[in-house]
N, C-alpha and C positions, 0 to 999 in steps of 0.2 A: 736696626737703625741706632748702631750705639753713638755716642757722643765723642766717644773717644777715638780720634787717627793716628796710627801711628804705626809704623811700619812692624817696630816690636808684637804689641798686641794684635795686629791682625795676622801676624805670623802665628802667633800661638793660636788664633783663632783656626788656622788651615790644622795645624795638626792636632786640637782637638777634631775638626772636623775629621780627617783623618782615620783618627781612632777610632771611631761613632762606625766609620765604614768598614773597617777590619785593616786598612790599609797599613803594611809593614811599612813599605818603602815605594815612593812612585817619583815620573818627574814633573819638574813644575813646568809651568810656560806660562808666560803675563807679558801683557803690554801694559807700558808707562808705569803707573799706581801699582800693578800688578806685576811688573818684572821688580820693580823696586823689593814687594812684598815676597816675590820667589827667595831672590838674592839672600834677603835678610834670613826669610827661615831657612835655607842651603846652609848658612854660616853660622846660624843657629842649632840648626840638628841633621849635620850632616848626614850624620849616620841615617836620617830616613829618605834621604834624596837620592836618585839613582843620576839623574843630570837638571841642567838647568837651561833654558830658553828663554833671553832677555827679547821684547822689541820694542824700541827706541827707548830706550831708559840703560842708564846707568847708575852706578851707586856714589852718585856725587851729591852733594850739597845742594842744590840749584837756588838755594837762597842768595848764594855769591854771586847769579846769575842774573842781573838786575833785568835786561832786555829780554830775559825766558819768562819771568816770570810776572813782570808788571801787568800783563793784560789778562793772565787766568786770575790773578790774583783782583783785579778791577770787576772781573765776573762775578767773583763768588762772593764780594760783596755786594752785588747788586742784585743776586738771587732770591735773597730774603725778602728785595721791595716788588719785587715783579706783582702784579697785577696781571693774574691768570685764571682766576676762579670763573668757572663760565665761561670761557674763549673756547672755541675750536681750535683743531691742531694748524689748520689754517690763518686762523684769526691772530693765534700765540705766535706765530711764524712772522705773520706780518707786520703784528707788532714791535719784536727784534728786530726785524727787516728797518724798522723806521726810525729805530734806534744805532742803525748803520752797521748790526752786524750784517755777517754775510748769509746768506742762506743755508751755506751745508753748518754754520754753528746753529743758523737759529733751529733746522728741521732735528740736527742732532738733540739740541734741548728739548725741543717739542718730544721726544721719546721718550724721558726724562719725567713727565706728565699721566699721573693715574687720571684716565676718563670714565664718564660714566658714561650707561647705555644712550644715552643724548649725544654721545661725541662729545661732551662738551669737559674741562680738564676741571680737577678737583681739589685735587694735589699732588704735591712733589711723589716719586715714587724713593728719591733721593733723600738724602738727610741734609739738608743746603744751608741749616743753621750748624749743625758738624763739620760739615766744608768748609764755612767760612770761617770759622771759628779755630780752623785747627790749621791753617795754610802754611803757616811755619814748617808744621809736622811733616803734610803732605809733600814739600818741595825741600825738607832736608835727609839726609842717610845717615843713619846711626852702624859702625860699622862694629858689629860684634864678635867676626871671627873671619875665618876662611872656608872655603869650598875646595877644595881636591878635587872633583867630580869631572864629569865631561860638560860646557860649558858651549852654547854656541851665542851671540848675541846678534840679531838682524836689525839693522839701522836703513830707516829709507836713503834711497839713494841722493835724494835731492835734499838732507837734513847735512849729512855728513859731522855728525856732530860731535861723533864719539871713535876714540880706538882702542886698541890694546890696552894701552898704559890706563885710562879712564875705569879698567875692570879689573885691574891687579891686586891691587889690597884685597880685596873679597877672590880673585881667583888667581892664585901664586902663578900657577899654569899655561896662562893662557899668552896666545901668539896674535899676530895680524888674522892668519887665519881663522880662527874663533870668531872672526865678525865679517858678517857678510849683510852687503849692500842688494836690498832687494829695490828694483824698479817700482 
């Protein structure tokens, strides 16, 4: 639970991890946070990347993206006041619930939630004072290099939000084909 987010440092993070494993070369796959995080180390040390699998994330800015980012960004500040200590995953559920999120976000956060043998939640398993703290980082792309590599990126189909041109700087290569709309 380090303090620090940022696409850089948790890229170094993977390939120290990496090395700890014996691992030459492997390839990445991430959603959102974690394709941002492939991308970066791809262009960072290509040489250990064999390809790369983005889904639904690209390497853009999305701080320029005022209506993407207003309501995660209203989350993770309201993380830190939650009042959960002792709730069930139930009780934390229904709580959000009453605060008009929806249910697949609240039940989602409720996983979120270290319990103890009681069922009852403890703490964050999360770092949510890192989150909140660092949202700039999370929602922008620092673009350090390029990828050469093979490259696919799956975008839901009902988001449509990204194409070709949105993955070029980081992947000189890549065509419409490269991205595919999964249902």
């Amino acid at each position: 639970h380090d303090e620090t987010m940022n696409y850089l440092y948790m890229a170094e993070d993977i390939v120290k991890f990496a090395e700890k494993q014996g691992l030459e070369k492997f390839t990445i796959l991430g959603h959102s946070m974690g394709a941002k995080i492939g991308m970066t180390l791809s262009s960072m040390f290509p040489d250990l990347v064999d390809g790369v699998i983005s889904v639904d994330a690209a390497p853009l800015d999305y701080n320029r993206m005022p209506a993407y980012v207003s309501e995660p960004r209203e989350i993770a500040s309201i993380l830190p006041t939650l009042e959960f200590k002792g709730k069930t995953r139930y009780e934390f559920i229904e709580m959000l619930m009453n605060e008009d999120y929806t249910l697949d976000f609240s039940t989602w956060m409720s996983m979120n939630l270290k319990y103890n043998k009681d069922n009852r939640a403890e703490d964050w398993i999360i770092n949510v004072d890192a989150i909140s703290n660092n949202m700039d980082n999370i929602f922008d792309y620092v673009h350090v290099g390029q990828f050469e590599g093979p490259f696919l990126g799956l975008v839901a189909a009902n988001s449509n939000r990204f194409a070709a041109q949105d993955f070029a700087s980081v992947f000189p290569n890549i065509t419409e084909e490269n991205i595919v709309s999964v249902p």
